[in-house]
KEKE-3310 file (N, C-alpha, C; in steps of 0.2 Angstrom, whole numbers, plus 5000, padded with zeros to 4 digits):
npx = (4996:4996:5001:5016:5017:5025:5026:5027:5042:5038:5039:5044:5040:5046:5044:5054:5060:5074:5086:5096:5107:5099:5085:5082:5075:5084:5088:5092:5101:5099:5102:5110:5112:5117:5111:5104:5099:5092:5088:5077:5084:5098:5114:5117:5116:5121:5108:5100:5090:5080:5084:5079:5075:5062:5056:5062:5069:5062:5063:5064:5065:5064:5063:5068:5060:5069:5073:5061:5060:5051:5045:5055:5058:5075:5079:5093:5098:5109:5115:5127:5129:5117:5107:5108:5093:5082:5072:5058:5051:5036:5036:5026:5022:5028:5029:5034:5029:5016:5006:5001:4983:4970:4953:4935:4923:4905:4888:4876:4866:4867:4882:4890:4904:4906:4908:4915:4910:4910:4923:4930:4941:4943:4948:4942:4924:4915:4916:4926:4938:4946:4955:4961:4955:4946:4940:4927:4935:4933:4931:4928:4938:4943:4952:4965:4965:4975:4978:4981:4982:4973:4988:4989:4993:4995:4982:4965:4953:4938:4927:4920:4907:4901:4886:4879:4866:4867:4858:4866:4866:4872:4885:4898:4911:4920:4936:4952:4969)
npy = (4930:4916:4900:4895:4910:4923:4940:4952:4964:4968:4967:4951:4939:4922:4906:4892:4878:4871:4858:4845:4830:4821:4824:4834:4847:4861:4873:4889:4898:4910:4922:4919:4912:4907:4913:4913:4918:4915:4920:4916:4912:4912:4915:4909:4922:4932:4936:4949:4954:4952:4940:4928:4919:4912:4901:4885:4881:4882:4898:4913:4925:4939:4944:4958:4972:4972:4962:4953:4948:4945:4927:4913:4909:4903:4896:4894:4889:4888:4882:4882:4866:4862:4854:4858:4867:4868:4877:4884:4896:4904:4920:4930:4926:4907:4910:4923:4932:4932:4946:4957:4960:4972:4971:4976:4975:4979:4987:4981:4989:5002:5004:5007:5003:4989:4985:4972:4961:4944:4936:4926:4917:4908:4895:4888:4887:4881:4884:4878:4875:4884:4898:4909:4919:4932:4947:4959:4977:4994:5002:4992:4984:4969:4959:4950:4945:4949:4963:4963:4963:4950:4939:4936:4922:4924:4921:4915:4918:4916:4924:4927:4933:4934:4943:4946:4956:4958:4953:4939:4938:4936:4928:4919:4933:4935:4936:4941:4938)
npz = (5232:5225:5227:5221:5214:5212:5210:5197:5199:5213:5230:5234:5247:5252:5261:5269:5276:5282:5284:5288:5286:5287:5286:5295:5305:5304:5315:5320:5312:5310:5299:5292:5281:5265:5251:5236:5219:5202:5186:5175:5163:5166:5174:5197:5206:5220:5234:5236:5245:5261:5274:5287:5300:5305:5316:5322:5312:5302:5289:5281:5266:5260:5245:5232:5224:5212:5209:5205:5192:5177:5174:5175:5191:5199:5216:5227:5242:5255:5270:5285:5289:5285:5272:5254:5248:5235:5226:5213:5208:5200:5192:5189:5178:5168:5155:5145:5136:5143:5153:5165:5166:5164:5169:5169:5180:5177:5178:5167:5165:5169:5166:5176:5187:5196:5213:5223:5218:5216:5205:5191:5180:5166:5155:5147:5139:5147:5160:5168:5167:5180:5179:5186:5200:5209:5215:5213:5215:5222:5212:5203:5196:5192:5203:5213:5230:5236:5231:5218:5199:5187:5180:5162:5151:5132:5125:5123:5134:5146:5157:5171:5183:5197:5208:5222:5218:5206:5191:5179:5163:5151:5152:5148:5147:5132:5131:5120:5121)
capx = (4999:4994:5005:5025:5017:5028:5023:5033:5042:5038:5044:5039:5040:5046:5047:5055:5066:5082:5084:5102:5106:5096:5082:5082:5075:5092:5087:5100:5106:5098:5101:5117:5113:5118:5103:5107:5093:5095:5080:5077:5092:5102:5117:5115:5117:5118:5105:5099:5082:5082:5083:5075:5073:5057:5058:5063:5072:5060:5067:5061:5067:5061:5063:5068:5057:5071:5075:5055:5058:5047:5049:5055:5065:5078:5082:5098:5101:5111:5118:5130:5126:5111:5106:5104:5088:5083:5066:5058:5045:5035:5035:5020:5021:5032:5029:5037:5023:5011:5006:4993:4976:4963:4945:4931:4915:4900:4881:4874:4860:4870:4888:4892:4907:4902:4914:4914:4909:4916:4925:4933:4942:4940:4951:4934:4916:4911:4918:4926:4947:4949:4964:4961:4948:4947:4933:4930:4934:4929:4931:4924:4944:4947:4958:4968:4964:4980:4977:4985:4976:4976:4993:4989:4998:4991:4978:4957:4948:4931:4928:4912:4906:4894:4885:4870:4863:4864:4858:4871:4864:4879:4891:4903:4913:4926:4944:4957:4977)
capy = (4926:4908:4893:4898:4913:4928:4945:4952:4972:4969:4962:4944:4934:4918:4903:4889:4872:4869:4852:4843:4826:4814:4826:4834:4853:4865:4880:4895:4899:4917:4927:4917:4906:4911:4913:4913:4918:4915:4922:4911:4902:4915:4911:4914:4928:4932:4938:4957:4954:4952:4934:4929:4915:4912:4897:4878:4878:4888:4905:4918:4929:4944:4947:4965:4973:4972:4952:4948:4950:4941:4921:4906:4910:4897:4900:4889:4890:4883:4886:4878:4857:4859:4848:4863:4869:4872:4881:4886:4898:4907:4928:4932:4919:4907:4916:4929:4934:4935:4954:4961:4962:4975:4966:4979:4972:4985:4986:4980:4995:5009:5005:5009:5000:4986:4982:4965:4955:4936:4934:4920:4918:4900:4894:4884:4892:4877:4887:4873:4876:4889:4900:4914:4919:4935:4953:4967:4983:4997:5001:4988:4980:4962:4960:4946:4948:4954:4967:4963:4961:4944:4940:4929:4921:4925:4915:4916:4918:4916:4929:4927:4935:4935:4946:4945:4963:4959:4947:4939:4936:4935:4926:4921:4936:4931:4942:4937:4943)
capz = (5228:5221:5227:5221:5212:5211:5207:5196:5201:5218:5235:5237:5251:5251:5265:5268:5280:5280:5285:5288:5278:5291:5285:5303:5303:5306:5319:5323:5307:5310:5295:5290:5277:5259:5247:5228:5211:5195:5181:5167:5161:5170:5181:5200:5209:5229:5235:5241:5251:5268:5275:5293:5303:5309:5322:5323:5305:5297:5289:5276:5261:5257:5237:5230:5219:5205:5209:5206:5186:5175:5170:5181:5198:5203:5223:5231:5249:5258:5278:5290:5294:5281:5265:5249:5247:5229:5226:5206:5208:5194:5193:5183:5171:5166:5146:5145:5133:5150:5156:5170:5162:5167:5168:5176:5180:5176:5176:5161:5164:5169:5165:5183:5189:5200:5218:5228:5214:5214:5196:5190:5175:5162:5151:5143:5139:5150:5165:5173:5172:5183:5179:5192:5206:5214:5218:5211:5220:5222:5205:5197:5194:5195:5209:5218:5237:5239:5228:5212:5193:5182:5174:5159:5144:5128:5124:5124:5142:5149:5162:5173:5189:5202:5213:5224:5218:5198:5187:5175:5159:5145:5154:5151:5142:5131:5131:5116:5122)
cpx = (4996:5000:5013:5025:5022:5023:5027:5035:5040:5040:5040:5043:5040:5047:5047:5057:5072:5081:5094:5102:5102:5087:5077:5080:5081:5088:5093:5104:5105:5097:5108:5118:5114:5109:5106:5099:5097:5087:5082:5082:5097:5107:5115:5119:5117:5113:5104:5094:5084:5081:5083:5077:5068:5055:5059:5064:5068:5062:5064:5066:5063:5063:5064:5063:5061:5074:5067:5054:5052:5048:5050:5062:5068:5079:5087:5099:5104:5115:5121:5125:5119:5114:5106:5098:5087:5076:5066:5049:5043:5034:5033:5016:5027:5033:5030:5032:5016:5010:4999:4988:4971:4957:4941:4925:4911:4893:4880:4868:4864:4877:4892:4898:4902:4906:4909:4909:4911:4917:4932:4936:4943:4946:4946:4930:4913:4910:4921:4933:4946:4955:4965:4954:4949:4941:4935:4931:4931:4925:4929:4930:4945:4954:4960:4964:4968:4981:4978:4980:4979:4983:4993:4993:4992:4988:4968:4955:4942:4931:4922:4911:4899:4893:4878:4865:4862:4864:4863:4868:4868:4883:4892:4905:4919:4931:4948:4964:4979)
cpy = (4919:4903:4897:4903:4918:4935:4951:4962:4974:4966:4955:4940:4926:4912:4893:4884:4872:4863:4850:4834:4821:4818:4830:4842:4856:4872:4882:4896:4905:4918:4923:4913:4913:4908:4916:4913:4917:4916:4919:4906:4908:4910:4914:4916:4929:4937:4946:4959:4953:4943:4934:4924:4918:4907:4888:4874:4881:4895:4907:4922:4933:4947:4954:4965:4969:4962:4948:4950:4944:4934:4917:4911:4904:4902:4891:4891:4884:4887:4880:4870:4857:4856:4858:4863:4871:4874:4883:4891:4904:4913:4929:4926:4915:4909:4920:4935:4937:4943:4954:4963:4963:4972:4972:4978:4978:4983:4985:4986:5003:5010:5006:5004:4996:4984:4976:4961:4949:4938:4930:4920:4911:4901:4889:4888:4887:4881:4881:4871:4881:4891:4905:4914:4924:4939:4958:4973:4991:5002:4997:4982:4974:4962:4952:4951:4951:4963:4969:4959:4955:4946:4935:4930:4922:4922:4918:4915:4918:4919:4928:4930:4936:4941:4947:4951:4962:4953:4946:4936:4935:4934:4920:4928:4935:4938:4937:4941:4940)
cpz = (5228:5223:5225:5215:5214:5211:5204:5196:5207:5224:5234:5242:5252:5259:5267:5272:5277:5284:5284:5283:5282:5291:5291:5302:5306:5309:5319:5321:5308:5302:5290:5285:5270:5255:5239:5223:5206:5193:5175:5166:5164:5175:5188:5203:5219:5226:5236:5243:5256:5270:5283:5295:5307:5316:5318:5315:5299:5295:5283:5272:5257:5248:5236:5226:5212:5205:5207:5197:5183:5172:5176:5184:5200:5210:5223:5235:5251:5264:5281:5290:5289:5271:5259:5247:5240:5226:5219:5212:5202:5192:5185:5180:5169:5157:5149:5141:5137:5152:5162:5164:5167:5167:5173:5175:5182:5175:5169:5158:5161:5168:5170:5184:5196:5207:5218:5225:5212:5206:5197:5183:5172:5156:5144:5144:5143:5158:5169:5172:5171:5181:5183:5194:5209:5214:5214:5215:5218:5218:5199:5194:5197:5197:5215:5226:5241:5233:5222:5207:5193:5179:5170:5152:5138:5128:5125:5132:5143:5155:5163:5181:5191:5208:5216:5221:5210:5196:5181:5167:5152:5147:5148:5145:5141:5130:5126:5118:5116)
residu = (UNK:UNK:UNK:UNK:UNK:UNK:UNK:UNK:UNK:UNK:UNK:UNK:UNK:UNK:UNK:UNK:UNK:UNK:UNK:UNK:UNK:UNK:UNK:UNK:UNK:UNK:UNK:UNK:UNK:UNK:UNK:UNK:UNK:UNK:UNK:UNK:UNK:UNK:UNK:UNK:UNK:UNK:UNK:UNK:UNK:UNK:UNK:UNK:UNK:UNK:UNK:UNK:UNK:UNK:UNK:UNK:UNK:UNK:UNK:UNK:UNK:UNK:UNK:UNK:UNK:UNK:UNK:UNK:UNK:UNK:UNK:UNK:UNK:UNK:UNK:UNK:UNK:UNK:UNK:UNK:UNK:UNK:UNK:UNK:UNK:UNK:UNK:UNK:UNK:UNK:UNK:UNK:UNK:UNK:UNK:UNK:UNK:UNK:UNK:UNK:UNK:UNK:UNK:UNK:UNK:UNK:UNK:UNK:UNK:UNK:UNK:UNK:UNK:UNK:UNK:UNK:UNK:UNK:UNK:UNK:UNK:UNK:UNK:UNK:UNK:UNK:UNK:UNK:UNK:UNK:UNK:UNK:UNK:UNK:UNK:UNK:UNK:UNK:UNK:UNK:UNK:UNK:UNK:UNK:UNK:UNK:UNK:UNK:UNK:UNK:UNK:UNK:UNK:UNK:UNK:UNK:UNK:UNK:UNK:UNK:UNK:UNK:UNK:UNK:UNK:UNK:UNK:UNK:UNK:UNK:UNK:UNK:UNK:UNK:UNK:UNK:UNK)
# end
């Protein structure tokens, strides 16, 4: 995952401070603090993931598959002697329009899928915004490091990859969603 990415239909992991009102971190809540979602314009909800403390005011929440829908995630926490903690992070896409998209990088000879290919994908033919970055595996599939395809909002893309073993000579290729 990407910075306050999501993913959406699976567990995600999120982590965070609890801090009191002198901005002081709060240890030794355990498990004990409440944790509230809301999706989209939704009101929220208790939680049903697991929630941890990890050390010195630090604590974790584990996300259910069915809490990682797609859209903006509100979180609220709030615990014993702490300030409310209020967290937006984005599952998928904030478009609702967004989906996983296949991309398989292949020889240009022999059609072979290609693994362990950098690919990057451009929202310019210049190649110069970045909108994802990840490998191809072992099949050929553009792949996050953690295992998971591109999720993009409709729109034109510039797809381009490297690999020490072939030469790129039609870069970039465009995809229209």
């Amino acid at each position: 995952m990407l910075g306050n990415a999501w993913i959406p239909g699976q567990q995600n992991l999120i982590s965070f401070v609890m801090v009191d009102s002198n901005n002081v971190e709060v240890p030794g809540l355990g498990g004990t603090f409440t944790l509230e979602l809301a999706a989209n314009t939704g009101v929220f909800i208790a939680s049903a993931g697991t929630k941890a403390e990890k050390s010195a005011g630090w604590y974790t929440y584990l996300a259910t598959a069915l809490e990682s829908v797609r859209g903006i995630i509100s979180v609220r926490v709030n615990g014993a002697g702490c300030v409310q903690q209020n967290l937006v992070y984005v599952c998928g896409s904030s478009n609702p329009l967004g989906q996983e998209r296949t991309y398989i990088v292949t020889d240009s000879v022999s059609f072979l899928p290609v693994a362990g290919a950098v690919v990057w994908i451009t929202t310019d033919v210049a190649g110069t915004q970045t909108r994802w970055f990840g490998h191809s595996d072992m099949l050929g599939v553009a792949r996050y490091d953690n295992g998971y395809k591109p999720w993009l909002d409709p729109g034109t893309y510039y797809y381009w990859s490297l690999h020490p073993l072939y030469t790129t000579d039609a870069w970039p290729d465009t995809e229209i969603y």
